[in-house]
C-alpha positions in Angstrom: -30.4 -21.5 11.8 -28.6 -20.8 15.1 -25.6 -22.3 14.0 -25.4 -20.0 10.8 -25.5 -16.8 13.1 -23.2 -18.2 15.6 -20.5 -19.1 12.9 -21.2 -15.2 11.3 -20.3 -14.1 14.7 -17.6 -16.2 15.2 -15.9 -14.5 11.8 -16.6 -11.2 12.7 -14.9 -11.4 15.7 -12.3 -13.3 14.2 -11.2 -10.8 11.6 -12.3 -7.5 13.5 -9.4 -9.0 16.0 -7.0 -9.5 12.9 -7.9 -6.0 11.9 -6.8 -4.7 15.3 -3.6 -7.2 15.3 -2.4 -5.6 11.8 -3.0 -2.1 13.3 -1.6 -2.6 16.4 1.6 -3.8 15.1 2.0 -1.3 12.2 1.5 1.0 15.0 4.4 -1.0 17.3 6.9 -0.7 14.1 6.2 2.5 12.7 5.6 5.0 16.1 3.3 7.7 15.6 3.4 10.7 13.6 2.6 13.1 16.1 2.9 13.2 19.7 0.2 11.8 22.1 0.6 13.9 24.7 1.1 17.6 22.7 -0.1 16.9 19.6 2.3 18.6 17.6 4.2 16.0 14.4 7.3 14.0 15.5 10.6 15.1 13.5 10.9 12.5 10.7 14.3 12.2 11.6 12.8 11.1 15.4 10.8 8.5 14.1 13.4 7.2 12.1 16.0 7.0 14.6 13.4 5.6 17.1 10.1 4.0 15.6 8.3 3.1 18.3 8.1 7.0 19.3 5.0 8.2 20.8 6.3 11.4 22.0 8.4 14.4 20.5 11.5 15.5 22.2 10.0 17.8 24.6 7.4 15.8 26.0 9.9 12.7 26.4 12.0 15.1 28.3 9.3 16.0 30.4 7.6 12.1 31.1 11.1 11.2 32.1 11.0 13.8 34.6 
C-alpha cells in the first residue's frame, strides 16, 4: 500500500514541476505584460522588441541607475 502512495507522490511532483517548467519558460519567451516593479502595462511595442521585458521604460532607466 506504501508503494501506491509513494508512486502518487512521485507523479505529483513530477508534473507539478512540469507545470512550473512550461510556465517558467512561457514566461522567459514572452516577458511580462506589465512591469514588476510599477505595475503599470509594458508598451506592446516594448515587449515585442524585447520579450524577455520585465520592466517598462521608466523603471529600466531607473534599475540601470
Amino acid at each position: 500500500m506504501t508503494d501506491f502512495f509513494d508512486r502518487a507522490s512521485e507523479l505529483e511532483t513530477e508534473f507539478r514541476e512540469q507545470a512550473l517548467a512550461r510556465h517558467f519558460e512561457q514566461w522567459r519567451q514572452n516577458g511580462l505584460s506589465h512591469c514588476e516593479d510599477c505595475g503599470d502595462p509594458i508598451p506592446g511595442p516594448r515587449r515585442a522588441a524585447i520579450p524577455s521585458c520585465t520592466r517598462c521604460v521608466l523603471c529600466q532607466q531607473l534599475a540601470e541607475k
